[in-house]
VOGU-753165 format. One line per field, with one value per residue (C-alpha): chain; x, y, z. Coordinates in pm, whole numbers, plus 32768, in hexadecimal, padded with zeros to 4 digits. Example, Ala and Ser with C-alpha at 12.3 -4.5 7.8 and 13.67 -1.06 7.14 Angstrom:
! VOGU-753165
unit: c(A|A)
px: c(84CE|8557)
py: c(7E3E|7F96)
pz: c(830C|82CA)
! end
This chain:
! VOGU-753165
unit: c(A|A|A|A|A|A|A|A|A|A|A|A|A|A|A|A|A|A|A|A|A|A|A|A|A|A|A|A|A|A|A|A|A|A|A|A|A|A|A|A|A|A|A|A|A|A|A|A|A|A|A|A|A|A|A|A|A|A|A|A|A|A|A|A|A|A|A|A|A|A|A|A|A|A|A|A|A|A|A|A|A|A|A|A|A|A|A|A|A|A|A|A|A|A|A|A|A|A|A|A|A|A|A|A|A|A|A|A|A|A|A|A|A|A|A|A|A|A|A|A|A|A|A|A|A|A|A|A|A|A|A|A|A|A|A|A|A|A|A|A|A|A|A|A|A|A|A|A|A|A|A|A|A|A|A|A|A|A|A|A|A|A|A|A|A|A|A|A|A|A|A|A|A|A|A|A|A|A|A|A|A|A|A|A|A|A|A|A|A|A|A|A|A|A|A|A|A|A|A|A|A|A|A|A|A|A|A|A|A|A|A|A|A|A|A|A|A|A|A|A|A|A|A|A|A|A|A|A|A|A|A|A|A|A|A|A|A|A|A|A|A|A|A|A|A|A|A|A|A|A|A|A|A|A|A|A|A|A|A|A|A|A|A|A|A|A|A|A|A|A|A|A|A|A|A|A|A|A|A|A|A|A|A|A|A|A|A|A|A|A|A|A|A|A|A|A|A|A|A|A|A|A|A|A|A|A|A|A|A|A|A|A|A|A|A|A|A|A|A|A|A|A|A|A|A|A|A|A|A|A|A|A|A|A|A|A|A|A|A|A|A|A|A|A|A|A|A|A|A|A|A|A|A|A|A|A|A|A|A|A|A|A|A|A|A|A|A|A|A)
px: c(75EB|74E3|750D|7412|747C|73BE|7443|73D4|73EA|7374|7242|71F9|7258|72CE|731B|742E|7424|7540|7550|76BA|76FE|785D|78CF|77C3|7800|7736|75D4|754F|740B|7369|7217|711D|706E|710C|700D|7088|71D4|71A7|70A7|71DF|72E2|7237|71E4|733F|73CC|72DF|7339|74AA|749E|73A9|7487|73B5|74A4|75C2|7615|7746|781B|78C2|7A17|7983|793F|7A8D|7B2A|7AE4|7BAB|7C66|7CFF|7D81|7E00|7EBB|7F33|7FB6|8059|8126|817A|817B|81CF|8329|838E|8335|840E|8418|833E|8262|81E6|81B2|80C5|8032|7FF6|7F23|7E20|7E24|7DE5|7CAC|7C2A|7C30|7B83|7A6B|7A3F|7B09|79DC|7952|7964|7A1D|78D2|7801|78EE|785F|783B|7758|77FD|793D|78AC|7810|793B|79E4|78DE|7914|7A77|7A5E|798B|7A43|7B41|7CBD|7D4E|7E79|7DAF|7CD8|7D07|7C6C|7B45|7ABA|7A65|7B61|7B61|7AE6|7C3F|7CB1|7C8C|7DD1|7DAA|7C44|7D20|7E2A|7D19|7C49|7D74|7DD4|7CC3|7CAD|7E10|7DA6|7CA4|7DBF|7E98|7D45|7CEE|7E52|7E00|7D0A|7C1D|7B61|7AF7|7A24|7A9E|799A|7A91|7A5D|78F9|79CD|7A72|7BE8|7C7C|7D9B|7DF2|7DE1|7E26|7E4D|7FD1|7FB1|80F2|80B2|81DF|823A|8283|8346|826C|81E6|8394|83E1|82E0|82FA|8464|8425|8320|840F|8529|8452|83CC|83E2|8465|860D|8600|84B1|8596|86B8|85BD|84F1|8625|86A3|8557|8547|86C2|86C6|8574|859A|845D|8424|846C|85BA|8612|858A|866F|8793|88B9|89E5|8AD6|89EB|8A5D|8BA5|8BCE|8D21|8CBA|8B5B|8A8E|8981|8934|87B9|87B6|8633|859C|8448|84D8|8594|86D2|87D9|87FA|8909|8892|8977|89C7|89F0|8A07|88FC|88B1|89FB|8A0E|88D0|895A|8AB1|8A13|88FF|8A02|8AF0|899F|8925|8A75|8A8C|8908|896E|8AD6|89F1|88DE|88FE|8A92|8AA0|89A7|8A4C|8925|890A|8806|8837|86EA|86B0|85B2|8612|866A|8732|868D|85CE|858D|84D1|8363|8310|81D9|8146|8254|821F|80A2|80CC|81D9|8105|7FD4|80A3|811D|7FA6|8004|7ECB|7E88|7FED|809B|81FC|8223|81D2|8352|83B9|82F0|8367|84BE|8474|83CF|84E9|85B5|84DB|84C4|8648|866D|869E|8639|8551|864C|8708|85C0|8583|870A|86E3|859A|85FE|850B|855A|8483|842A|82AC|82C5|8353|828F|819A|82B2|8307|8235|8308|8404|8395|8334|84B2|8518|8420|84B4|862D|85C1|8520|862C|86FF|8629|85FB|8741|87CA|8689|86C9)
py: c(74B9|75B7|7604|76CB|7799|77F8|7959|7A19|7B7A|7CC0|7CC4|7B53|79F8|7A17|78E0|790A|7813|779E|770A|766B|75B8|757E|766D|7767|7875|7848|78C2|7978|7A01|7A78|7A18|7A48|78EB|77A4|7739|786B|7810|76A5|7723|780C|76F9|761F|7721|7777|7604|75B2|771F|76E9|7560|75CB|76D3|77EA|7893|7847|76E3|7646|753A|7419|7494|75E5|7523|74F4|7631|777F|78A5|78A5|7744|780B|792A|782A|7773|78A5|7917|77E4|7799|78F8|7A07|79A8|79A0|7B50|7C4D|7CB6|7E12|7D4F|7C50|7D6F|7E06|7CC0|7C83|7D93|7D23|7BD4|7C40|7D13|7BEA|7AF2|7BBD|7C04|7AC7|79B9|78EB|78C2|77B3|7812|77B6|78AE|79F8|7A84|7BAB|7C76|7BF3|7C87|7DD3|7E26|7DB7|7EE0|7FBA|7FA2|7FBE|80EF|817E|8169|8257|8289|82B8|832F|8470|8497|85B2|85CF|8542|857A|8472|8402|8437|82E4|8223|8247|81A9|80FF|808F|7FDD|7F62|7EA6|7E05|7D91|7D13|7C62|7BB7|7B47|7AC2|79DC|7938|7901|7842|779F|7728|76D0|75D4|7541|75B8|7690|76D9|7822|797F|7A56|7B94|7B4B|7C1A|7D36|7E2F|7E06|7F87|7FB2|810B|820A|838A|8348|83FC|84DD|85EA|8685|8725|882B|89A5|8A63|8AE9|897B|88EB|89C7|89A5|882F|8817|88B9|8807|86EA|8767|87B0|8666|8591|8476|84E0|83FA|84A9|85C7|8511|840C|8544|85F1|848D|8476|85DC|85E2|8482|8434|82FC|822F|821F|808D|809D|81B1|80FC|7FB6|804A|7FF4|80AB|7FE2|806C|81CA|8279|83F1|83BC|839A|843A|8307|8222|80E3|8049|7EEA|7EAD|7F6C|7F58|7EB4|7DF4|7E82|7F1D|80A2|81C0|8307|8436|848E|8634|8769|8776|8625|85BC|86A6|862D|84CE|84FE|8571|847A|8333|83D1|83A1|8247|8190|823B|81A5|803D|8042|8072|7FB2|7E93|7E93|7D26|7D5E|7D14|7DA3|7F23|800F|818A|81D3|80B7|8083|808B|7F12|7F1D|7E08|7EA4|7FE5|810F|812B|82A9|82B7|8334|8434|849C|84C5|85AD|867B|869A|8727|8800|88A6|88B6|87EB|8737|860C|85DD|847D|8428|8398|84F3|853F|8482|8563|8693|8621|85B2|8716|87C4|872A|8780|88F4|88ED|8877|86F7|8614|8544|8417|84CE|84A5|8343|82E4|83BC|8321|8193|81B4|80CC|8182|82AE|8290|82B4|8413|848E|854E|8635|868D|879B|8884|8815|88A8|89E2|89FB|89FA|8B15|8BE5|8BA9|8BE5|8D0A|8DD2|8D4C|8E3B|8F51|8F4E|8F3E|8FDE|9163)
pz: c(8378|8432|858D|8680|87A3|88C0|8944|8A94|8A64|8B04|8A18|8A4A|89B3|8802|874E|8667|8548|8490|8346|82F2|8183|812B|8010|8073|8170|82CB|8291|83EF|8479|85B7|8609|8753|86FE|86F0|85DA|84FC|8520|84AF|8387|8336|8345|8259|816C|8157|8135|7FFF|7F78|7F6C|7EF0|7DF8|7D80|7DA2|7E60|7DC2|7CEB|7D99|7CA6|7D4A|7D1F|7DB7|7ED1|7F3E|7F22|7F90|7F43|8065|801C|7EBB|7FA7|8090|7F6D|7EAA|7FE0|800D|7EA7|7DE5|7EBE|7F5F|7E01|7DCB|7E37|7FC8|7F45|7E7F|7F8F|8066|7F60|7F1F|8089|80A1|7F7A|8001|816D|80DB|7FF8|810A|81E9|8109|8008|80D0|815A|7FEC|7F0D|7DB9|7D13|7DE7|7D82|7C61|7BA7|7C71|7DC2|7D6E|7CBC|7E20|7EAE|7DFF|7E1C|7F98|7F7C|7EC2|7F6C|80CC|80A2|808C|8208|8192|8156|8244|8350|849E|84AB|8329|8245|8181|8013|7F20|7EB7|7D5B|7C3D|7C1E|7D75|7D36|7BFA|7CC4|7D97|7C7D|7B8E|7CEB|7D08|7B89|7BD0|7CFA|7C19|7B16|7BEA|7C96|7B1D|7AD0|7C11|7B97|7C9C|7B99|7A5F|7A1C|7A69|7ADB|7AB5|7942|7922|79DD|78F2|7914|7952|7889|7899|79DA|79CC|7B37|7B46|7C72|7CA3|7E25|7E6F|7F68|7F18|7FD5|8121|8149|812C|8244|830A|82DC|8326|846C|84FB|8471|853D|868C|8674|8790|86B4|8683|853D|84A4|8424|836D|82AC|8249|81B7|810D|805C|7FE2|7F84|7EC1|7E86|7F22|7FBC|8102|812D|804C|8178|8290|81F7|81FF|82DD|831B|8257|813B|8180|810E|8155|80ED|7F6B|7F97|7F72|7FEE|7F66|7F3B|7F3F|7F96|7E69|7DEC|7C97|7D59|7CB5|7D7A|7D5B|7DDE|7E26|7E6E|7FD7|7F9A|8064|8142|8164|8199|82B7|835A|832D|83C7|84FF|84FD|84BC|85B9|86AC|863D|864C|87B8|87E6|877A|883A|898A|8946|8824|880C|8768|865B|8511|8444|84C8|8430|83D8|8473|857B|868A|87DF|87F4|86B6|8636|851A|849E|8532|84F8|84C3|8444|858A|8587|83F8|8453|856B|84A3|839D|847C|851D|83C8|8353|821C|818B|807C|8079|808B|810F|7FB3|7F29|7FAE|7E9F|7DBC|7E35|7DFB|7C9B|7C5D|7D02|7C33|7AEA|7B60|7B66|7A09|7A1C|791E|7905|78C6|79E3|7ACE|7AA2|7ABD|7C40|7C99|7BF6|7AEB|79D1|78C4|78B9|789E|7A2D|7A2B|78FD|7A09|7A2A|78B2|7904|7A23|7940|7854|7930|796C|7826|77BB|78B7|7843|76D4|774D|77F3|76BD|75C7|76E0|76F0|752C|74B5|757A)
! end
């Protein structure tokens, strides 16, 4: 179906032609002539039914890759872990966006090479400061997106709504030196911890000093609740893990001091304002309902302590290293951090390993006078 549009504008009256062919994305130009535009419109119908711009199959037809997207959302996903279908959500948010309108026929090889080109090329936010450009995402993040994609035309095959895979041509990557340790010395820990604590945001502080003292992710904080808390034996329990295992981390020292304070607040906060609430968060927002969102709060913390290319994730690294640095095992590490292997933790064999040269130094200082 073609449509022409006559449009009045400032710099006088465009015709904007329209080509529309089901399980082929809507095919637009702007012309000053009405003739051009219907020249253009039948140039382009006989181009795509001729398949010189790009054969479309009969099954094709039907199904674009937003139908697999819908369809993998209502049938697949629910059955993936809370974390996962968060991840997930993401990838499919950023597929449908760009290759939705197109018929699975039309998404080929070179289609989805540019499309990952692009996405390469536009940069990691969680990195950028002030107004720079943000450096290209990494490798294992152009990985998920790909290996997403490939798995959408799995289940769309599996269907029945198609039969090639035009990831196929594209080299699977199978192994990533993409382990990244950022972790905080000293100067930027204090300075961190005190733009923490002067933060505006009461509950910035006491999530902050979670993460760095269990090495806990930010969500499996965010979801807990106070019955998940006991000060009394020195223990939190993590029910919404990434591996969707349930974990218990050790309430200590510090920690357990900023927590005592903070739980004495927060069942004070939900006696006032959501007494009835049988679900009641550690960190809550003001309603109760949910917890706090402090990524606003984290980003202005960490401008204020002058902390670049560093993550709130990268808490959980500096825990991890701390814990390396202090002579933990590596089969110590993963059992703090939930790690069921210990390929995870491997990236920090090496401040192990640091640690231990230092002990078996003083050792021989100390027998070889």
């Amino acid at each position: 179906m073609a449509v022409i549009e006559k449009r009045e504008r400032k710099d006088g009256i465009k015709f904007r032609a329209k080509v529309r062919i089901r399980g082929f994305p809507t095919q637009e130009k702007t012309f000053d002539k009405i003739s051009e535009a219907k020249i253009w419109v039948q140039q382009m119908e006989t181009a795509i039914r001729k398949g010189e711009v790009q054969n479309i199959v009969k099954e094709a037809k039907k199904h674009t890759l937003s139908n697999v997207i819908a369809r993998y959302r209502q049938e697949v996903l629910p059955n993936k872990a809370i974390t996962t279908q968060r991840m997930e959500d993401t990838l499919l948010r950023y597929w449908e966006r760009e290759l939705g309108e197109y018929a699975l026929s039309y998404i080929d090889t070179k289609l989805i090479t540019t499309k990952l080109t692009e996405l390469k090329s536009s940069g990691d936010a969680r990195y950028k400061s002030g107004n720079a450009t943000p450096r290209p995402k990494s490798p294992k993040t152009i990985k998920h997106y790909r290996d997403h994609l490939e798995l959408l035309f799995t289940h769309a095959r599996q269907w029945g709504w198609f039969g090639a895979n035009p990831l196929a041509q594209l080299q699977r990557v199978t192994r990533i030196n993409n382990a990244r340790i950022r972790y905080l010395d000293d100067s930027e820990r204090k300075s961190l911890l005190n733009a923490c604590l002067a933060s505006p945001n009461k509950q910035l502080y006491p999530v902050v000093i979670f993460a760095l003292s269990t090495g806990a992710r930010l969500n499996e904080i965010l979801k807990l609740t106070l019955d998940d808390v006991n000060l009394k034996h020195g223990q939190a329990i993590l029910r919404e893990t990434k591996n969707g295992e349930t974990r218990t981390v050790p309430i200590v020292k510090h920690l357990k001091d900023v927590l005592a304070t903070h739980i004495e607040w927060v069942e004070k906060h939900y006696s006032q304002h959501a007494p009835m609430l049988k679900t009641k968060f550690l960190f809550p927002r003001q309603d109760g309902l949910a917890p706090i969102d402090i990524r606003k709060a984290w980003e202005n913390a960490r401008a204020k302590a002058e902390i670049s290319n560093f993550r709130f994730h990268d808490l959980r690294h500096s825990a991890a290293s701390y814990l390396a640095m202090n002579g933990a095992t590596l089969l110590e590490i993963a059992a703090v951090l939930g790690h069921k292997t210990l390929q995870m933790v491997k990236r920090y064999s090496h401040l192990s390993e640091n640690h231990t040269a230092k002990i078996v130094s003083k050792m021989n200082s100390k027998i070889f006078k």
